[in-house]
N, CA, C and O atoms as CSV, one atom per row, in Angstrom:
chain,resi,resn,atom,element,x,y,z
A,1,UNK,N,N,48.896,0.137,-5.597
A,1,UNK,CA,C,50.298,-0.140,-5.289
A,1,UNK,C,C,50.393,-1.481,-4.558
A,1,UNK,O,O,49.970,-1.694,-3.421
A,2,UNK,N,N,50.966,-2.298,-5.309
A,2,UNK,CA,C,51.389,-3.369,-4.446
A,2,UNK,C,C,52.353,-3.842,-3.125
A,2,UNK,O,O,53.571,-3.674,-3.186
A,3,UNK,N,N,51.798,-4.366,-2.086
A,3,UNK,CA,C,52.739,-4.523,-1.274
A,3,UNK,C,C,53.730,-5.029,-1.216
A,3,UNK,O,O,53.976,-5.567,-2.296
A,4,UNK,N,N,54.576,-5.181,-0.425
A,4,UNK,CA,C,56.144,-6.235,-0.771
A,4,UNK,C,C,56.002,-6.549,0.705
A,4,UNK,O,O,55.824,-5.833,1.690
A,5,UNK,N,N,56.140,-7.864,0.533
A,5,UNK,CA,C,56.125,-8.659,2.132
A,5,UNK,C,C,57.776,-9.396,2.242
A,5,UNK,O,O,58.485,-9.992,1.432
A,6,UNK,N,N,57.933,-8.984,3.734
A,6,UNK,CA,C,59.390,-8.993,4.073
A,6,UNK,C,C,59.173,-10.615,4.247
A,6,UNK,O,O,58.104,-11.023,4.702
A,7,UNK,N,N,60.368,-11.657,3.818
A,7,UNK,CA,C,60.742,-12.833,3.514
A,7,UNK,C,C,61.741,-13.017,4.850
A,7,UNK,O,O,62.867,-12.601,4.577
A,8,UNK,N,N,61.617,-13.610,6.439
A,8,UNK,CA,C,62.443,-14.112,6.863
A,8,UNK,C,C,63.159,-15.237,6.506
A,8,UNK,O,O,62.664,-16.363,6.558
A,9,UNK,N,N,64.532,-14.963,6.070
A,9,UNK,CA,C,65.375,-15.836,5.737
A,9,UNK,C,C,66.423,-15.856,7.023
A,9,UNK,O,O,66.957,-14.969,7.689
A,10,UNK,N,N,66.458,-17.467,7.046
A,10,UNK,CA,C,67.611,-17.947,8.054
A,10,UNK,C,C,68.991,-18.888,7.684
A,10,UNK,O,O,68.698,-20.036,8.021
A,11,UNK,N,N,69.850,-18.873,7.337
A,11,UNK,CA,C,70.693,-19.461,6.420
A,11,UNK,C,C,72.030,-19.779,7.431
A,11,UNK,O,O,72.406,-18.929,8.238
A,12,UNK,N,N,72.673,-21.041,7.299
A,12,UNK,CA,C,73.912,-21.825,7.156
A,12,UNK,C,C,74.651,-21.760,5.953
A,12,UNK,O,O,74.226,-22.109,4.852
A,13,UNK,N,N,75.859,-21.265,6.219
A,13,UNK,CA,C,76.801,-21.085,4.543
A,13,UNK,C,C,78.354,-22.348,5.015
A,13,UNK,O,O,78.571,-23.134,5.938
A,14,UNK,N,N,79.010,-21.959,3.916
A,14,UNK,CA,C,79.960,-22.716,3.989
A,14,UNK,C,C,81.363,-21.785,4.055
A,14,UNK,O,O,81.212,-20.572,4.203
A,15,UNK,N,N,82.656,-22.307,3.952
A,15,UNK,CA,C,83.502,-21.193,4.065
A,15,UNK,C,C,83.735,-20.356,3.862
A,15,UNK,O,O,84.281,-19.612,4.676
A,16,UNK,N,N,83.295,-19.852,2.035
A,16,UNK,CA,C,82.975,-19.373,0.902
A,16,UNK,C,C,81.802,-17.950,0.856
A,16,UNK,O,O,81.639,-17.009,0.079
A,17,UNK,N,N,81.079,-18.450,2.259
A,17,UNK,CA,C,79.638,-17.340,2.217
A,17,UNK,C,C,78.285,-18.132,1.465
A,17,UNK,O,O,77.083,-17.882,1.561
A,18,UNK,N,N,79.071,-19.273,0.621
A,18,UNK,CA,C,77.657,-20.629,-0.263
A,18,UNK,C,C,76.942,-20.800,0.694
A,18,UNK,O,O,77.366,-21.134,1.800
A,19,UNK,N,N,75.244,-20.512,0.295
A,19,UNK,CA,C,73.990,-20.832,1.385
A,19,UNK,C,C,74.164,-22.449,1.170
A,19,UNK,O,O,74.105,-22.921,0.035
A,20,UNK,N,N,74.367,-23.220,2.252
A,20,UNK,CA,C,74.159,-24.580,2.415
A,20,UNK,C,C,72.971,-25.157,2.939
A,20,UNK,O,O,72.515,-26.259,2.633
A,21,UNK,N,N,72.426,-24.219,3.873
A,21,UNK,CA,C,70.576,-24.331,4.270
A,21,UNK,C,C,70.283,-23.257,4.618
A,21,UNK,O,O,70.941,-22.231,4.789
A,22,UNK,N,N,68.656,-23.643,4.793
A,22,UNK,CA,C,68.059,-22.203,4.858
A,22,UNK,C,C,66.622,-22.772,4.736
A,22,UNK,O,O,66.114,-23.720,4.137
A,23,UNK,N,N,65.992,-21.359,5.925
A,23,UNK,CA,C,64.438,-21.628,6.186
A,23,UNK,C,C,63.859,-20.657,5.820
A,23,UNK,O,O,64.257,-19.769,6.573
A,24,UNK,N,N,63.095,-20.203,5.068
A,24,UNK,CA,C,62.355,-18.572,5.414
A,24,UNK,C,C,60.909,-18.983,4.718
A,24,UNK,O,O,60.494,-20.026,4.215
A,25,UNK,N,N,60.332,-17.650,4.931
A,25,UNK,CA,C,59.005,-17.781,5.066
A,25,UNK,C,C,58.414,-16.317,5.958
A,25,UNK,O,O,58.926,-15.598,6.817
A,26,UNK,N,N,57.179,-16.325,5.303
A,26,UNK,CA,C,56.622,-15.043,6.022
A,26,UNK,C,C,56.887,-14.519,7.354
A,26,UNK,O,O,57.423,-13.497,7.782
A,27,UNK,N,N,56.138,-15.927,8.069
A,27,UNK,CA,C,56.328,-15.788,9.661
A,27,UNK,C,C,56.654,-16.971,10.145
A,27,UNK,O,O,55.928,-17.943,10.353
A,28,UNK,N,N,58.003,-16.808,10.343
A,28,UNK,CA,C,58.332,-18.404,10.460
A,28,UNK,C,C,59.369,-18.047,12.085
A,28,UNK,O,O,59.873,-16.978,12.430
A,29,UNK,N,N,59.395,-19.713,12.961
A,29,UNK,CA,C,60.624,-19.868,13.575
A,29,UNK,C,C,61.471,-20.656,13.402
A,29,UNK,O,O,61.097,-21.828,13.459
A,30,UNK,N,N,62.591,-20.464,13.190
A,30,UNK,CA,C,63.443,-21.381,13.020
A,30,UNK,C,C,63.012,-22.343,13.730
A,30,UNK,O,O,62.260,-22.245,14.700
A,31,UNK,N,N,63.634,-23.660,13.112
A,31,UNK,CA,C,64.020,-25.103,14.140
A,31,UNK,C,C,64.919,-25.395,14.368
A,31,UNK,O,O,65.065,-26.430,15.017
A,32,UNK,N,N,65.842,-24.750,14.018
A,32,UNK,CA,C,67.741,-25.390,14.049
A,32,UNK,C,C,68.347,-23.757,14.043
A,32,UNK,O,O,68.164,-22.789,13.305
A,33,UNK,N,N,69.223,-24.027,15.368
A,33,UNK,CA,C,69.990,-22.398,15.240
A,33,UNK,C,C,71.112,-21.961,13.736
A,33,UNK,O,O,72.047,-22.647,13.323
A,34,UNK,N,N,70.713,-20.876,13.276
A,34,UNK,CA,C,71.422,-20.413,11.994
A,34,UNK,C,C,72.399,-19.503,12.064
A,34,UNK,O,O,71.995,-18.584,12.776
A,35,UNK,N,N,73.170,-19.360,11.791
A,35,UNK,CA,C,74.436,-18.248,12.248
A,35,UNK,C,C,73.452,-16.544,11.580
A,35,UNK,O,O,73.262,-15.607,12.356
A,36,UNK,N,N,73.189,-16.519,10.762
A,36,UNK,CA,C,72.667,-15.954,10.043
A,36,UNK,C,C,71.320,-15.275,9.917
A,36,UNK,O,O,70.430,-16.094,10.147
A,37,UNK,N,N,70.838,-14.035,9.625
A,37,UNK,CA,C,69.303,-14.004,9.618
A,37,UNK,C,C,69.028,-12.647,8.821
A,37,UNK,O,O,69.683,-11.722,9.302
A,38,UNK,N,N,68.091,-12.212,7.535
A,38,UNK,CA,C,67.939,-11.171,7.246
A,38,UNK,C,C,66.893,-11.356,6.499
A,38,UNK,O,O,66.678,-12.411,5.902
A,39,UNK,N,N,66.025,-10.179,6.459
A,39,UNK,CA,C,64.738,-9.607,5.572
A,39,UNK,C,C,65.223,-9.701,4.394
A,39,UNK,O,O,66.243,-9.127,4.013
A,40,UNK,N,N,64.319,-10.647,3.546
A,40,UNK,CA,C,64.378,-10.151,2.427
A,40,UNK,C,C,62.722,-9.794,1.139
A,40,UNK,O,O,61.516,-9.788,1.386
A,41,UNK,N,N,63.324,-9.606,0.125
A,41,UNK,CA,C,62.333,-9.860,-0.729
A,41,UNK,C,C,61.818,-11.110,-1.875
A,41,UNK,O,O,62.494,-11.992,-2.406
A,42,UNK,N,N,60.347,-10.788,-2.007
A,42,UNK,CA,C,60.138,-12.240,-2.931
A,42,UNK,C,C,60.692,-12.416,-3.565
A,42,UNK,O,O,61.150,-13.557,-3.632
A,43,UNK,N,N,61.166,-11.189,-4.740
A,43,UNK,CA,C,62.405,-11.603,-6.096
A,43,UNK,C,C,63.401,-12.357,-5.334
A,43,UNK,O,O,63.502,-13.546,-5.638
A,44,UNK,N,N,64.202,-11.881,-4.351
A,44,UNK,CA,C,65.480,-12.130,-3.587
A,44,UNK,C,C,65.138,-13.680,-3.307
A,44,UNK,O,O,65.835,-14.665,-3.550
A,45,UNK,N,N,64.049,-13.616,-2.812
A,45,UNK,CA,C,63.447,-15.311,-2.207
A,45,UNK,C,C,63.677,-16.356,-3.093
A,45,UNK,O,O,64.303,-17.403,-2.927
A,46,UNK,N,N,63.034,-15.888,-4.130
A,46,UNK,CA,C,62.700,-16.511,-5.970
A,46,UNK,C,C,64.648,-17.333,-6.138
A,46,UNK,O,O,65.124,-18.463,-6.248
A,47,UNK,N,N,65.150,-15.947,-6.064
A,47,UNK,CA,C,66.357,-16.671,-6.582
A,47,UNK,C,C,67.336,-16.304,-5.503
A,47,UNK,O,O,68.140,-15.372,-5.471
A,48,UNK,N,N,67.038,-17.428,-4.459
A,48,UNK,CA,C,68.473,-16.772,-3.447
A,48,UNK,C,C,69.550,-17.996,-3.182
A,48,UNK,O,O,70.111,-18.215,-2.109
A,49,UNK,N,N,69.710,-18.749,-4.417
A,49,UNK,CA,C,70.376,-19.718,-5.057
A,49,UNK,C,C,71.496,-18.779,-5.605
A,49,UNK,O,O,72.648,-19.212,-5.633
A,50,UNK,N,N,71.250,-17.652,-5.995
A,50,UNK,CA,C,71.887,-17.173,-6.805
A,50,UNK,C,C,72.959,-15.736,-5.760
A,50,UNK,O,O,73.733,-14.874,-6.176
A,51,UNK,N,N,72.535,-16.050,-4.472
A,51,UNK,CA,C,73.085,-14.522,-3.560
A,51,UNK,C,C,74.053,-15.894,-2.470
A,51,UNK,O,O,73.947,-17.120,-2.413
A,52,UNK,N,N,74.859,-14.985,-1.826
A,52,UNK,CA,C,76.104,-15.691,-0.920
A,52,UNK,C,C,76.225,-14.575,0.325
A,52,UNK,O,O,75.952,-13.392,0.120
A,53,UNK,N,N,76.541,-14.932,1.280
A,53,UNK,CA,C,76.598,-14.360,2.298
A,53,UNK,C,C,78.614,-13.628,2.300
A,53,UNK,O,O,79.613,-14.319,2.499
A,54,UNK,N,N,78.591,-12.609,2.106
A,54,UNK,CA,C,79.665,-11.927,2.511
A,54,UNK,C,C,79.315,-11.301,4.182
A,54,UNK,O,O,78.223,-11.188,4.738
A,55,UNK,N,N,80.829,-10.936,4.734
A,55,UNK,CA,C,81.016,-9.981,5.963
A,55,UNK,C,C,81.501,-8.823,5.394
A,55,UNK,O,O,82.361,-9.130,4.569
A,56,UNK,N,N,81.349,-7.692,5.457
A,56,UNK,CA,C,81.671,-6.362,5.284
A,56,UNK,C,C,81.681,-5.155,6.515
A,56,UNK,O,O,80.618,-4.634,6.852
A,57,UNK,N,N,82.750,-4.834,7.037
A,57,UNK,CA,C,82.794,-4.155,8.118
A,57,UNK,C,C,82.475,-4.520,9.268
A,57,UNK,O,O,82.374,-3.730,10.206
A,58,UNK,N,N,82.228,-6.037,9.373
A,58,UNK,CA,C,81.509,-6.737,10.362
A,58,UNK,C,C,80.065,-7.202,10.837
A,58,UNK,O,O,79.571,-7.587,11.897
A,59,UNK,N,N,79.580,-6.956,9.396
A,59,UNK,CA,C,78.545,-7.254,9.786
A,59,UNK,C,C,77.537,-7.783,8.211
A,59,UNK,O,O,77.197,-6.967,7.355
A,60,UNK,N,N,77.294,-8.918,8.160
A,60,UNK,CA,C,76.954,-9.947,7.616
A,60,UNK,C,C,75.893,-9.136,6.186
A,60,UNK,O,O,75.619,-7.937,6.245
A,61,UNK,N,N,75.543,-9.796,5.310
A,61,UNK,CA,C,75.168,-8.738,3.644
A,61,UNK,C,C,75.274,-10.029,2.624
A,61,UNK,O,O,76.222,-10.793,2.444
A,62,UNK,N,N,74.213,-10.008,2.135
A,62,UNK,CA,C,73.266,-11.212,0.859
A,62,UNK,C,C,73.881,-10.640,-0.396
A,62,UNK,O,O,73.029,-9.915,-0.911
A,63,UNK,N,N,75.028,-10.650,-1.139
A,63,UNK,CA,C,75.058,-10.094,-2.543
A,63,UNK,C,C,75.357,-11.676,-3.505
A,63,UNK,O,O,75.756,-12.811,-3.245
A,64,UNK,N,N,74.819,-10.806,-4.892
A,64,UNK,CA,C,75.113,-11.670,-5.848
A,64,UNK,C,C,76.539,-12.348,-5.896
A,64,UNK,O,O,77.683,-12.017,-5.586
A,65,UNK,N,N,75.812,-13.647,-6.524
A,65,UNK,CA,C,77.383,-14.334,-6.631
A,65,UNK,C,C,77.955,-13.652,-7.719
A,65,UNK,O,O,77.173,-12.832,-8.199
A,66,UNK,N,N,79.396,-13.725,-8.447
A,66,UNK,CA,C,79.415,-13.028,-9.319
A,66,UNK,C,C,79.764,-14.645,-10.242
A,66,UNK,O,O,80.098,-15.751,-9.817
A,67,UNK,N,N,79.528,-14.187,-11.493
A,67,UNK,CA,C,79.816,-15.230,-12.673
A,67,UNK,C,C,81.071,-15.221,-12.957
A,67,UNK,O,O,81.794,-14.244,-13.152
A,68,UNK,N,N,81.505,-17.095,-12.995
A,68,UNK,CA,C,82.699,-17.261,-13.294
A,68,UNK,C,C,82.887,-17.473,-14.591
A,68,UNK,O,O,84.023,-17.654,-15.028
């Protein structure tokens, strides 16, 4: 069984929830404070070009963008 190693991601978005930067990495510290911060996975890592930061109930969530 293969393991899955948790991906710290740290991300800056824009009004929209659009990732505008972002640091992650196994074991990483930030260098620049990020509003933002969540575990993810390598797939998620691979393509997180493709995920946007929504708020939901107050509290911050990585979903797909949807296609326009």
């Amino acid at each position: 069984m293969e393991e899955t190693k948790n991906i710290q991601l740290f991300v800056n978005v824009d009004e929209e929830g659009n990732i505008i930067d972002a640091q992650m990495g196994v074991n990483i510290v930030q260098s620049d404070p990020f509003p933002f911060f969540f575990l993810i996975d390598e797939e998620m890592a691979a393509n997180i070009s493709d995920y946007k930061v929504v708020i939901e109930g107050m509290k911050p969530k990585l979903v797909l963008k949807s296609a326009e």
